[in-house]
C-alpha positions as a Markdown table, in Angstrom:
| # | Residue | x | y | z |
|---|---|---|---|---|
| 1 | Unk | 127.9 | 82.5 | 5.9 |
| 2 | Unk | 128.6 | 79.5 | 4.5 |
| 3 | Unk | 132.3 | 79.0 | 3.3 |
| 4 | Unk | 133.6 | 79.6 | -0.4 |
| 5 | Unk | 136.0 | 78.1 | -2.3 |
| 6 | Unk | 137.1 | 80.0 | -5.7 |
| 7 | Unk | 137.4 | 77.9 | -8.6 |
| 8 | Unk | 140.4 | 77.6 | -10.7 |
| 9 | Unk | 139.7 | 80.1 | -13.6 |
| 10 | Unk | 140.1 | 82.8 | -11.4 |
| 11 | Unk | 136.6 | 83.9 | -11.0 |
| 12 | Unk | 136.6 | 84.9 | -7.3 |
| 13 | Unk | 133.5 | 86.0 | -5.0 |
| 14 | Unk | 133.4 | 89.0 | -3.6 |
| 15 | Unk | 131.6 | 90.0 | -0.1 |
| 16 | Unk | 131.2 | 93.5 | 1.3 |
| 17 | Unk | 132.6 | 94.1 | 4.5 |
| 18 | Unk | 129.6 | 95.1 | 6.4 |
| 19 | Unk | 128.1 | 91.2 | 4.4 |
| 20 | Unk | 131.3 | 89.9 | 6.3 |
| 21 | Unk | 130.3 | 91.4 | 9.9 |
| 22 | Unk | 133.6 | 93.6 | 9.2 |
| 23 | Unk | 134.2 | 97.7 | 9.2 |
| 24 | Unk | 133.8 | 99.5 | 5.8 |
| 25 | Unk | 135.9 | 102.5 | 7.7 |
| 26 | Unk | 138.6 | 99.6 | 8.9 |
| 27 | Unk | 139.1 | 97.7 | 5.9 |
| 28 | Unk | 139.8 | 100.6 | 4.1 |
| 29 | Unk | 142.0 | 102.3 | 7.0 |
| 30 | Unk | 144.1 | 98.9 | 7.0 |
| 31 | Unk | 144.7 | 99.0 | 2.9 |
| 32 | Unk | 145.9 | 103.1 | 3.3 |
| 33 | Unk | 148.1 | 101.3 | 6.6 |
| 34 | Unk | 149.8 | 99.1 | 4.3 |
| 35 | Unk | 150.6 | 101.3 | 1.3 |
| 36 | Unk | 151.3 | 104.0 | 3.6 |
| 37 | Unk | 153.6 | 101.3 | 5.4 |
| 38 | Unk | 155.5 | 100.5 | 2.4 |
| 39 | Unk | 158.6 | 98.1 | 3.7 |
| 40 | Unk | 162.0 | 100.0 | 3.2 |
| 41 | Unk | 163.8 | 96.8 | 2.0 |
| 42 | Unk | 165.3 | 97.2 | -1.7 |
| 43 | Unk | 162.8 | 96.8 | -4.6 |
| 44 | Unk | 166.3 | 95.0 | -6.5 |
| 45 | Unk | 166.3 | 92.2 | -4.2 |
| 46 | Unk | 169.6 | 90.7 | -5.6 |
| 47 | Unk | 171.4 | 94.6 | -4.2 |
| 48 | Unk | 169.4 | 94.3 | -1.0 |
| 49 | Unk | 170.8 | 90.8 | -0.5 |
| 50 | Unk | 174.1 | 91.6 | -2.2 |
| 51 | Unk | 174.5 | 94.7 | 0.6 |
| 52 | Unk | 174.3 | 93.0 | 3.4 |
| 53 | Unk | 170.2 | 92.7 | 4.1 |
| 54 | Unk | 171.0 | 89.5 | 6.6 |
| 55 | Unk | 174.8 | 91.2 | 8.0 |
| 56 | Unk | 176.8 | 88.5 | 6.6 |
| 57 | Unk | 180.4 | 89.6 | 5.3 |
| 58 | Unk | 181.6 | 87.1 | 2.0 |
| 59 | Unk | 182.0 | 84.7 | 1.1 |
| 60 | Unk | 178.9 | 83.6 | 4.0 |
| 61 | Unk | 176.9 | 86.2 | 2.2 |
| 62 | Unk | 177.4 | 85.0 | -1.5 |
| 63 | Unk | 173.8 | 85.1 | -3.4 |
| 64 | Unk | 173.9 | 81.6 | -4.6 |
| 65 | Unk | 170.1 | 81.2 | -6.3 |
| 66 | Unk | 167.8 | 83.6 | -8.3 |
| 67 | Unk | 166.6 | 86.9 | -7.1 |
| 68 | Unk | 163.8 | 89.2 | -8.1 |
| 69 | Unk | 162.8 | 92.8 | -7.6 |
| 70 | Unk | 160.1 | 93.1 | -5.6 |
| 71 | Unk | 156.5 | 95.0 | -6.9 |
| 72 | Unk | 154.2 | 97.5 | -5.3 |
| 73 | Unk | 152.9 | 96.5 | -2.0 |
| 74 | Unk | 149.8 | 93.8 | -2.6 |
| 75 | Unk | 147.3 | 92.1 | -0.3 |
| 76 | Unk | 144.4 | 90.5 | 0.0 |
| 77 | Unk | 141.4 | 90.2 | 2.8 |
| 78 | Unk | 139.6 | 87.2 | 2.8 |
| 79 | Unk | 135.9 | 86.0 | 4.7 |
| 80 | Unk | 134.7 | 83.0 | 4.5 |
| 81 | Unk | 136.4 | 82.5 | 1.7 |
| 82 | Unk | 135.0 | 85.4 | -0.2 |
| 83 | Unk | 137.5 | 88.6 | -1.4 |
| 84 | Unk | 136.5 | 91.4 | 1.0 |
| 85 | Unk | 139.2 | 93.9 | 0.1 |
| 86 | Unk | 142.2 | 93.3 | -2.8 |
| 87 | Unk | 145.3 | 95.9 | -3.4 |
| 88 | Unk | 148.2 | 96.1 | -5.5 |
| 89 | Unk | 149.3 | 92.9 | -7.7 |
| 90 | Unk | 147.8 | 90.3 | -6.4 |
| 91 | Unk | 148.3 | 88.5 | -9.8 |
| 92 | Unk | 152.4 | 89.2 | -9.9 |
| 93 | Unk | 155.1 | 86.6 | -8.6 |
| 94 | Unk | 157.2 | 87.7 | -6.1 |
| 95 | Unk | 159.8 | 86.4 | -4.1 |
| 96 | Unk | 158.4 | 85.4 | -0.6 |
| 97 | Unk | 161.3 | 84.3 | 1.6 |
| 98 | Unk | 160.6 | 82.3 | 4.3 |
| 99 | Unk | 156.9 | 81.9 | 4.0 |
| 100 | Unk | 158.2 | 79.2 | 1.9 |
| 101 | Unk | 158.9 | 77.3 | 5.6 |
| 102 | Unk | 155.2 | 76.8 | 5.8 |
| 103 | Unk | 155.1 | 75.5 | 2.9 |
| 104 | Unk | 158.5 | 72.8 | 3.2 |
| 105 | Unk | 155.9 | 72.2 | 6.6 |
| 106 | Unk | 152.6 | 71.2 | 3.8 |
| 107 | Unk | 154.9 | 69.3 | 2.0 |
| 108 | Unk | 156.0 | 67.2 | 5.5 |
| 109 | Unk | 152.5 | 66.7 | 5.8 |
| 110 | Unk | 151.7 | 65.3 | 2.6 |
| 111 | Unk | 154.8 | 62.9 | 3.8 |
| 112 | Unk | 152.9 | 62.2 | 6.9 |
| 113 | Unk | 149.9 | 61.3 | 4.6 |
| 114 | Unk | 151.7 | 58.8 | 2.5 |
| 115 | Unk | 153.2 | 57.6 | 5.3 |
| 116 | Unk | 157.0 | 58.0 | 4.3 |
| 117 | Unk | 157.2 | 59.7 | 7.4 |
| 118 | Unk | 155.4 | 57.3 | 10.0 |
| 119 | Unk | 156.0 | 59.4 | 13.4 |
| 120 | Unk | 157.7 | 62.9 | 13.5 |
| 121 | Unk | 159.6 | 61.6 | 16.8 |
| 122 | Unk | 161.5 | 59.1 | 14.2 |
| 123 | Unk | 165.1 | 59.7 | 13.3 |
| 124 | Unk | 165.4 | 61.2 | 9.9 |
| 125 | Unk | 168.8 | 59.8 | 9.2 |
| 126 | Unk | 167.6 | 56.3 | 9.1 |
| 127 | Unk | 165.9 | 57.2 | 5.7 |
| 128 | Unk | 168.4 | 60.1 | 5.0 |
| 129 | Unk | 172.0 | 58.8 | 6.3 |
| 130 | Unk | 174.1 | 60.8 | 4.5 |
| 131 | Unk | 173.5 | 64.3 | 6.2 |
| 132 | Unk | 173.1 | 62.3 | 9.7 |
| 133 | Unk | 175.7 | 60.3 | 10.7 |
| 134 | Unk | 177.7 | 62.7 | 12.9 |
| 135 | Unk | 177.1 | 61.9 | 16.9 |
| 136 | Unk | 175.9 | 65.8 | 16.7 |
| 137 | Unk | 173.0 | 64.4 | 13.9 |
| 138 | Unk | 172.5 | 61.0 | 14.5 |
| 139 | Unk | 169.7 | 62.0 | 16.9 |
| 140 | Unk | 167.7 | 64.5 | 15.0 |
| 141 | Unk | 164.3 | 63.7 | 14.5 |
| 142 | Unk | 161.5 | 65.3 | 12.0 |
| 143 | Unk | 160.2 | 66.9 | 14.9 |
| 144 | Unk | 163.3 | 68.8 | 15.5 |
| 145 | Unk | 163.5 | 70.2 | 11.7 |
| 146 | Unk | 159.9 | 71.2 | 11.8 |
| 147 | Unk | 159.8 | 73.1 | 15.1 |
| 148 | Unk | 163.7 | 74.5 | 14.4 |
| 149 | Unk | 165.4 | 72.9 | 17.5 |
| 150 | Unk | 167.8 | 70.2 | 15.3 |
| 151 | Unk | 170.4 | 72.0 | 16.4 |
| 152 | Unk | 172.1 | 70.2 | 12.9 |
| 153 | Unk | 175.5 | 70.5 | 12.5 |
| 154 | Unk | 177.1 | 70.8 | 9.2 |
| 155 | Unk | 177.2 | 72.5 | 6.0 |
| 156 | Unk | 175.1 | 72.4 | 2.7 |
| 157 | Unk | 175.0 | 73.8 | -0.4 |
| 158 | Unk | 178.3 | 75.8 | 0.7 |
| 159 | Unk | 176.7 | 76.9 | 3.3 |
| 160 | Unk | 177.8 | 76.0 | 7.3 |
| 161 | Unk | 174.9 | 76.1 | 10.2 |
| 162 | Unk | 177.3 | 78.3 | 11.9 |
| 163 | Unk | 176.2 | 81.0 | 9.7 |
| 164 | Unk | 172.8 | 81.6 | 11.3 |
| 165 | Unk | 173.9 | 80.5 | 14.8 |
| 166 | Unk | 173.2 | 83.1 | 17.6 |
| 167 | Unk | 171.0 | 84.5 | 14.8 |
| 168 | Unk | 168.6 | 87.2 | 16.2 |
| 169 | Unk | 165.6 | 88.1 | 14.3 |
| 170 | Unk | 164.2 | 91.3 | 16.3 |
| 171 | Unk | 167.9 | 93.1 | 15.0 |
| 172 | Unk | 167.4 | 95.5 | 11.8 |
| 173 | Unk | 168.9 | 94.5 | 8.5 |
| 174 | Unk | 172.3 | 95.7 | 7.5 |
| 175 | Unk | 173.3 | 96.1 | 11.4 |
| 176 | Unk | 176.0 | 94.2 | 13.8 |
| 177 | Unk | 175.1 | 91.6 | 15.3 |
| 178 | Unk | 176.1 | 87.9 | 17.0 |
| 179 | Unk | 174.7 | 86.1 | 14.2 |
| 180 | Unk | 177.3 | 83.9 | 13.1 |
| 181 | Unk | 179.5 | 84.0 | 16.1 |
| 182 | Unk | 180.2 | 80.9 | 17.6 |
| 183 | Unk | 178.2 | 78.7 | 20.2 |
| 184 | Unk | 178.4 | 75.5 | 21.7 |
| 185 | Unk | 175.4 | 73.3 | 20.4 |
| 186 | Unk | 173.1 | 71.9 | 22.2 |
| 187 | Unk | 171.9 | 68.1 | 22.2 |
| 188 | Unk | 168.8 | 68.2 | 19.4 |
| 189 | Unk | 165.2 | 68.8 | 20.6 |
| 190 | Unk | 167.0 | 71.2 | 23.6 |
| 191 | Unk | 167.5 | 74.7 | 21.9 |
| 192 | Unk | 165.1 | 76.9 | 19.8 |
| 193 | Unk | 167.1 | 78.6 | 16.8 |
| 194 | Unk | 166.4 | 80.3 | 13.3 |
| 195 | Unk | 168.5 | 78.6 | 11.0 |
| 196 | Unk | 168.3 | 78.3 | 7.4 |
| 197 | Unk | 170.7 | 76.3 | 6.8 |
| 198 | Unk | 169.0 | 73.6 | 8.9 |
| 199 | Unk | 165.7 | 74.8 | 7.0 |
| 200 | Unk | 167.6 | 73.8 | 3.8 |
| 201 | Unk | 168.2 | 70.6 | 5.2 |
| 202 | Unk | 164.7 | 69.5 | 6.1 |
| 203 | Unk | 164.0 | 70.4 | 2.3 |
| 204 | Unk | 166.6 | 67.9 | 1.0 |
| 205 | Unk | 165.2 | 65.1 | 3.5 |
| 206 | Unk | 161.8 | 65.4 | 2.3 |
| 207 | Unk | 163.2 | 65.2 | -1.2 |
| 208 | Unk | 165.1 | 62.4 | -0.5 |
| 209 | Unk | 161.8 | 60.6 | 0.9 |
| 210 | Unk | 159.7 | 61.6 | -1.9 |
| 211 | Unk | 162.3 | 60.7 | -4.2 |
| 212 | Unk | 160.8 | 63.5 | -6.6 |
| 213 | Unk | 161.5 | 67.4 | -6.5 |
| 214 | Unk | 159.4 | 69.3 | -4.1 |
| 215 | Unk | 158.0 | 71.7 | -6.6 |
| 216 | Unk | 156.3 | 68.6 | -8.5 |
| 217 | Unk | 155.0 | 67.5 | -5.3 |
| 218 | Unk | 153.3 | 70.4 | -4.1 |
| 219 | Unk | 152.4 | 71.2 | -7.5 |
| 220 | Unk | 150.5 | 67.9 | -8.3 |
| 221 | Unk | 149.1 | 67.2 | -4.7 |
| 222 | Unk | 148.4 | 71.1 | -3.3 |
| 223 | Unk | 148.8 | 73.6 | -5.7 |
| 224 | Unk | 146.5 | 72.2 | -8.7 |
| 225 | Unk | 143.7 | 70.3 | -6.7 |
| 226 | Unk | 143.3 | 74.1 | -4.8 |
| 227 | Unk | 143.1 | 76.0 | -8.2 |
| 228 | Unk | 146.1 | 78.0 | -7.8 |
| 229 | Unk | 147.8 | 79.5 | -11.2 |
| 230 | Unk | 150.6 | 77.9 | -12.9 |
| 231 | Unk | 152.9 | 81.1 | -12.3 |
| 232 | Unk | 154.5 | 80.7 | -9.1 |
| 233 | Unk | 158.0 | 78.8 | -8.9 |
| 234 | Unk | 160.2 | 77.1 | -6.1 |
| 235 | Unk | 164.0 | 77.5 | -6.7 |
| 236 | Unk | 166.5 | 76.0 | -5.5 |
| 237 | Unk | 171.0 | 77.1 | -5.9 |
| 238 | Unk | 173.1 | 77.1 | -8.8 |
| 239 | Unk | 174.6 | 74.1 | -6.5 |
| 240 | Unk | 171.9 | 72.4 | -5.1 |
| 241 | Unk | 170.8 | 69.7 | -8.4 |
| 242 | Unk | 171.9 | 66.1 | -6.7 |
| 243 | Unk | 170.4 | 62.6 | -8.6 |
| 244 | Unk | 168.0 | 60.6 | -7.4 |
| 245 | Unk | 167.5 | 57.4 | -9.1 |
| 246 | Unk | 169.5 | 58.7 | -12.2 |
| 247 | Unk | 167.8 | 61.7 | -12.1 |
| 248 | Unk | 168.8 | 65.2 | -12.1 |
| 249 | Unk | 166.8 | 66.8 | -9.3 |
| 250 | Unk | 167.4 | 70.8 | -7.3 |
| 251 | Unk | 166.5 | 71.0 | -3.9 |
| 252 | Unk | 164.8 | 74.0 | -3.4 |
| 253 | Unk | 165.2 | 76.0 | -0.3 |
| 254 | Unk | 163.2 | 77.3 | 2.8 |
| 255 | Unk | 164.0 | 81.1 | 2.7 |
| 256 | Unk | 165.8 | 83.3 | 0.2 |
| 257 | Unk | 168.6 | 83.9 | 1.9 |
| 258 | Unk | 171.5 | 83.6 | -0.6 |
| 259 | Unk | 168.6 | 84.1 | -3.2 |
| 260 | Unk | 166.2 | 81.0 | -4.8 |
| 261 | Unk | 162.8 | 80.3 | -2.6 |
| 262 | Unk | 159.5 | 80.4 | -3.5 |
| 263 | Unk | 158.4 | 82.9 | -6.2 |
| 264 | Unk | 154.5 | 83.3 | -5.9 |
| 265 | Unk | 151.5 | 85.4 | -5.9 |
| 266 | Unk | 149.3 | 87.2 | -3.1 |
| 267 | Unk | 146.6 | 85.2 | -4.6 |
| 268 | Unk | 148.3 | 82.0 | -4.9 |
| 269 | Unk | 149.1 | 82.8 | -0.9 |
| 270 | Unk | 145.7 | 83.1 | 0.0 |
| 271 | Unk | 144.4 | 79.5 | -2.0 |
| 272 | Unk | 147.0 | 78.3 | 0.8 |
| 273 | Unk | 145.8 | 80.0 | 3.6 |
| 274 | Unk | 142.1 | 79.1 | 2.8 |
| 275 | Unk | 143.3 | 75.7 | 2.5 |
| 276 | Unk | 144.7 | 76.0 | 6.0 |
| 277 | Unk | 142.2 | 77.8 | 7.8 |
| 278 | Unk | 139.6 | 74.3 | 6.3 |
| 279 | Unk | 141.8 | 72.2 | 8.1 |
| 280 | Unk | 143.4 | 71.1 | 5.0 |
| 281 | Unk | 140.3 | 70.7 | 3.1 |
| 282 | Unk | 139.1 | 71.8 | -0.3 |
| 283 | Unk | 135.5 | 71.4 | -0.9 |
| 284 | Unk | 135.3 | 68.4 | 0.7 |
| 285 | Unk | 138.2 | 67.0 | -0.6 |
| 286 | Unk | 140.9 | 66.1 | 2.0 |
| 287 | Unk | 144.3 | 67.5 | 1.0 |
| 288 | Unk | 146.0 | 67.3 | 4.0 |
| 289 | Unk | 146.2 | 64.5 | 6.3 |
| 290 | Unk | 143.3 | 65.3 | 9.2 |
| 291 | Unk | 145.4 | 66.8 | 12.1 |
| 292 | Unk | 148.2 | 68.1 | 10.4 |
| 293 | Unk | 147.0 | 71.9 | 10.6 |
| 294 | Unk | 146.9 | 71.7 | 14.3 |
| 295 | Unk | 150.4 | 70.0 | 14.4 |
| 296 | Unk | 151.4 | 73.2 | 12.8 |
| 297 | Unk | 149.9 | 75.0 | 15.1 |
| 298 | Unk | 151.0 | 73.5 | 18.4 |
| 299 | Unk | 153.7 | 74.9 | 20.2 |
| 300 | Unk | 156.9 | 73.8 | 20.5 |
| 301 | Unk | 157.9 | 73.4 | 24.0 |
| 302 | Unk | 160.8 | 75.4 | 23.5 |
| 303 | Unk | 159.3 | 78.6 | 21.6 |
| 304 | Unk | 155.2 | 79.0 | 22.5 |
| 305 | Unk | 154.9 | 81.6 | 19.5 |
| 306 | Unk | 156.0 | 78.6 | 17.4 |
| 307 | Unk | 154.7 | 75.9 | 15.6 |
| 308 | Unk | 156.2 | 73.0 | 12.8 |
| 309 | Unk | 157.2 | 76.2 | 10.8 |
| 310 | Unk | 154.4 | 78.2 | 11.3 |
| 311 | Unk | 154.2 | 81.6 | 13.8 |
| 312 | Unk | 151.8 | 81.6 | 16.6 |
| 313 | Unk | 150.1 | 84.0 | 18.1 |
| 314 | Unk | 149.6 | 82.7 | 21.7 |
| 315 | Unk | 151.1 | 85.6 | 23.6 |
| 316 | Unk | 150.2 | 88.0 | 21.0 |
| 317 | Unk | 154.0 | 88.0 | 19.9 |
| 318 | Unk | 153.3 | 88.2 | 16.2 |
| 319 | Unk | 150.3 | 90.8 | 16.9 |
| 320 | Unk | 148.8 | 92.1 | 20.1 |
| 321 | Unk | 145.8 | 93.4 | 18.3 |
| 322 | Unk | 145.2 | 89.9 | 16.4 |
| 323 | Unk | 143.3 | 86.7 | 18.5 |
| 324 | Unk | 145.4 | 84.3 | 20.1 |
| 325 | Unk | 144.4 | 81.7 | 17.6 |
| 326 | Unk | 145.7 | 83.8 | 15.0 |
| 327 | Unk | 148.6 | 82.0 | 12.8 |
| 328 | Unk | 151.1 | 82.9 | 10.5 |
| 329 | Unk | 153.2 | 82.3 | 7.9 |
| 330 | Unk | 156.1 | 85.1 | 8.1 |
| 331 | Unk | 158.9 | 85.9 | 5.3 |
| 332 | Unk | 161.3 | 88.8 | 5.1 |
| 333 | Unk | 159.9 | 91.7 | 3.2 |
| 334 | Unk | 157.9 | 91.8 | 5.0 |
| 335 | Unk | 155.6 | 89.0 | 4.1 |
| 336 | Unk | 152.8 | 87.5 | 5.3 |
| 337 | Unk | 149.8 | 85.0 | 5.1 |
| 338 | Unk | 147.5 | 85.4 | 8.5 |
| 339 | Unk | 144.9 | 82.9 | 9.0 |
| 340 | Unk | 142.8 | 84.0 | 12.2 |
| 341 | Unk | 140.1 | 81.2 | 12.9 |
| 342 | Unk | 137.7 | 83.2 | 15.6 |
| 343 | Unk | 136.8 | 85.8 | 12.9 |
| 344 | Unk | 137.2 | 83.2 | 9.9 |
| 345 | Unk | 139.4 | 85.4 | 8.5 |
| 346 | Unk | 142.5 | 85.3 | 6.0 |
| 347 | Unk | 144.5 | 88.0 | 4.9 |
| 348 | Unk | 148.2 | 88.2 | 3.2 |
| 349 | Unk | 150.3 | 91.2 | 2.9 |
| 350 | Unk | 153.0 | 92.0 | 1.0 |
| 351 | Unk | 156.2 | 94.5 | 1.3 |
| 352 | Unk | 155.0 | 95.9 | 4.3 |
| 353 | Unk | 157.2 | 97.1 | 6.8 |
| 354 | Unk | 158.4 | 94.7 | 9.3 |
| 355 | Unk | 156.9 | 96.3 | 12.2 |
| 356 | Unk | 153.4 | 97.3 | 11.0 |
| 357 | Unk | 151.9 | 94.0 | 10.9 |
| 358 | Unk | 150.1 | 95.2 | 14.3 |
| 359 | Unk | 149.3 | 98.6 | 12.9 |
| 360 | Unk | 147.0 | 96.7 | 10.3 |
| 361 | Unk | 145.7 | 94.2 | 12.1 |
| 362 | Unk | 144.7 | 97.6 | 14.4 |
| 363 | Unk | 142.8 | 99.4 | 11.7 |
| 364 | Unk | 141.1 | 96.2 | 10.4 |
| 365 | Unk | 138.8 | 96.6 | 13.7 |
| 366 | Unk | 138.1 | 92.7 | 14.2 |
């Protein structure tokens, strides 16, 4: 079947399952999976972050952007472009926490386009000095921010690297653990870690190159040419506005963490994914630069079931049941946009629980 791309008022083609070569009996097993799955995180996001969601005592916890509360649970199943199953509010903005890392990893690539960035392997502090002139920084490379091994050292925003060190994401919200103790770092491009802080800081860089907030660029070079709706929104903190050029301008940030993030819709997700799964084209329009979607999904030498801020799927560490090609953009909640390209498939979830992502993938039957 040949591939569809919706247009931008909204009106969206529909294909049955059995047109798609998918199960009637799976699809709709999968949708019951995911209501039935509901994720037990807060629907006030500000009082699940506010209690201790990511185990941070004050004042490393302090909610510093805007929060949310969540909706129902919503998704979307997409073939060949075409809706094959919808649920919940696909049409609401949520909050989407660090999904918004794929998205900091389109807007490198649109850098990588325009050439500000001319090789990942290039030091970013000889066009960003200010948050790289430590011996601990000096080295960090694009490369490293993308695939998380900077092993940056600092703070910004108010908020020190140390917080997420020895961070461990298989540990259950609201529980001990060694994130935030201390470790010695390593030299950059030698250590894997999940750290939002150094996140935040590939954000500012690509802000500083563009010279322009993020938002604006996505907005005018992804969002818009794709169709996508006007009602999603990328915050930044209450502390995060510097001036570029005489300029007022907010960094936005890669997670929501201490609040702020990308506030978007399932819909708006799956223009993304659809955009990813084309290679980063748009009916024959080129949006991202020709390679980029498999630089994101390369693995980085030092984490296989990562990319340049995208999951993989390699060992089946995201999903047993999904295909190895399978990748994913991942976000507390839990969150999700799945683009698997053997079955031409792309699917986002929303609020389901952290440990059913399988479960679906299961009943979907591929």
């Amino acid at each position: 079947m040949q591939r569809y791309f919706p247009p931008a008022d909204g009106a969206w083609e529909s294909v049955s399952a059995n047109e798609a070569g998918l199960s009637e009996t799976g699809v709709a097993n999968a949708i019951r999976f995911a209501r039935d799955n509901e994720s037990s995180m807060d629907r006030d996001i500000g009082r699940a972050l506010a209690s201790g969601h990511f185990s941070e005592p004050m004042p490393d916890g302090e909610i510093i952007g805007p929060t949310k509360p969540r909706g129902d649970p919503s998704g979307i199943l997409l073939s060949g472009g075409r809706i094959v199953a919808e649920w919940g509010p696909t049409d609401a903005t949520d909050m989407t926490f660090s999904v918004a890392k794929s998205y900091l990893a389109i807007c490198a690539g649109l850098a990588v386009g325009e050439g500000l960035i001319a090789d990942l392997d290039e030091r970013v502090g000889t066009k960003v000095e200010e948050l790289f002139d430590s011996p601990q920084n000096s080295t960090v490379t694009w490369r490293h921010l993308l695939q998380l091994t900077s092993e940056w050292e600092g703070t910004l925003w108010g908020k020190a690297d140390r917080i997420d060190r020895n961070r461990q994401l298989t540990v259950a919200p609201n529980t001990p653990s060694l994130k935030g103790t201390h470790r010695d770092l390593h030299k950059p491009g030698h250590f894997w870690e999940y750290n939002d802080v150094r996140v935040n800081v590939l954000a500012y860089s690509l802000m500083r190159l563009f010279r322009r907030p993020l938002p604006d660029i996505l907005r005018e070079k992804v969002m818009r040419p794709i169709g996508a709706s006007e009602t999603w929104e990328w915050h930044g903190y209450e502390n995060s506005t510097v001036e570029i050029d005489g300029i007022p301008m907010q960094s936005v940030t890669g997670g929501a963490h201490w609040g702020g993030g990308l506030f978007i819709s399932t819909r708006d997700h799956a223009r993304v994914g659809l955009l990813m799964a084309n290679d980063g084209v748009w009916e024959g329009n080129r949006i991202l630069p020709e390679g980029w979607v498999e630089s994101c999904t390369t693995p980085c030498p030092l984490n296989p079931d990562y990319g340049l801020l995208w999951w993989l799927n390699r060992n089946g560490a995201q999903s047993p049941s999904a295909t190895r090609s399978s990748y994913f953009a991942l976000g507390v909640g839990r969150n999700l946009i799945w683009v698997d390209p053997d079955h031409d498939v792309v699917s986002v979830v929303r609020w389901i629980d952290r440990d059913s992502l399988d479960g679906f993938v299961t009943q979907l039957a591929l």
